[in-house]
N, C-alpha and C positions, 0 to 999 in steps of 0.2 A: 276851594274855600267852603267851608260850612255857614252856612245860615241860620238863624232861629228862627222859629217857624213865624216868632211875630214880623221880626224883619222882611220875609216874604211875605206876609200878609200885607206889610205896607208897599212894599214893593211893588205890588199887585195894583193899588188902590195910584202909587205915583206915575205908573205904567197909561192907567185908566185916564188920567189926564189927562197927561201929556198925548193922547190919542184924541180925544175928545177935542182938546185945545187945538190941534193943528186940522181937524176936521169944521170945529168951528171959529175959525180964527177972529171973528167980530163980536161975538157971540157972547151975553154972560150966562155964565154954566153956574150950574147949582145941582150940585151934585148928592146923591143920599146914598150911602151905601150900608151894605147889613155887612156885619163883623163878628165873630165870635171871640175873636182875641180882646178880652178887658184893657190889654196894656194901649194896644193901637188902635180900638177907639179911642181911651182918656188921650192918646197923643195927638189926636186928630184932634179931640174936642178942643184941645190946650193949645196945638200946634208947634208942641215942644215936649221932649224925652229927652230922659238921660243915659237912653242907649245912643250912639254913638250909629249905628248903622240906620236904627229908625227914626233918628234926626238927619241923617243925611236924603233919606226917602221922603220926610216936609219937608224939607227945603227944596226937593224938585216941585212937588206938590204947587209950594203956596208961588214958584217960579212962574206956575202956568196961567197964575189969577185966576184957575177955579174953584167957584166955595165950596169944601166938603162938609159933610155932616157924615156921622158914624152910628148907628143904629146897631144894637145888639139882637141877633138873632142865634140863639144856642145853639150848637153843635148838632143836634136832637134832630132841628128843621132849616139846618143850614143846607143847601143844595150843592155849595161847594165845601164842603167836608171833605167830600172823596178823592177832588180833584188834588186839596192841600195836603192829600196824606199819600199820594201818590196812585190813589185808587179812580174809579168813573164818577162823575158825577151821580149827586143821587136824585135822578130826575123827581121821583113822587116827593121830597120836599120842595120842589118850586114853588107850589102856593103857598107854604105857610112862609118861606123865605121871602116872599115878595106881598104876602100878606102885612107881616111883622113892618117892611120900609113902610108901606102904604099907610099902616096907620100910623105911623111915626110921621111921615109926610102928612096926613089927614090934620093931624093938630097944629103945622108949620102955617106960617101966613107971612107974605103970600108964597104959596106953591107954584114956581116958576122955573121951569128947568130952562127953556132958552129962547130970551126975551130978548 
């Protein structure tokens, strides 16, 4: 079966949860993640799409009770670019990929990942 690469992008992000979730099972999670797909962040942000496969990915999502936020970080300074195109990670954009959440996190209140 073929996927669209947004579909795996969110797939990735439902994945993320559902890990997090069973790691902390009492726990509320607040989760930020950086994206370069437009579509699956607005899905995230909305919590609904009208693709069919990247609404079946929120629906695991919002299954796990963790709150996602979606942060744009461009292809440019994404660290995983390489990995979504089938290539290595690009280590030297880690800082600006975790620069980018940060300050999107920086302007959020309160910043609490597991309270």
């Amino acid at each position: 079966i073929e996927h669209s690469q947004a579909h795996m992008e969110a797939k990735a992000v439902a994945v993320l949860t559902e890990r997090l979730r069973r790691s902390y099972p009492e726990k509320r999670i607040l989760l930020y993640v950086g994206i370069d797909a437009d579509t699956v962040r607005h899905a995230i942000d909305k919590m609904d799409s009208t693709s069919d496969d990247i609404a079946g990915e929120l629906k695991r999502i919002v299954a796990t009770k963790v709150t996602v936020g979606a942060v744009r970080v461009p292809g440019v300074e994404n660290c995983a670019d390489g990995p979504s195109r089938g290539g290595q990670p690009q280590v030297e954009r880690i800082p600006k990929t975790f620069g980018r959440v940060h300050e999107f996190c920086l302007r959020c209140e309160p910043l609490c990942i597991f309270s």
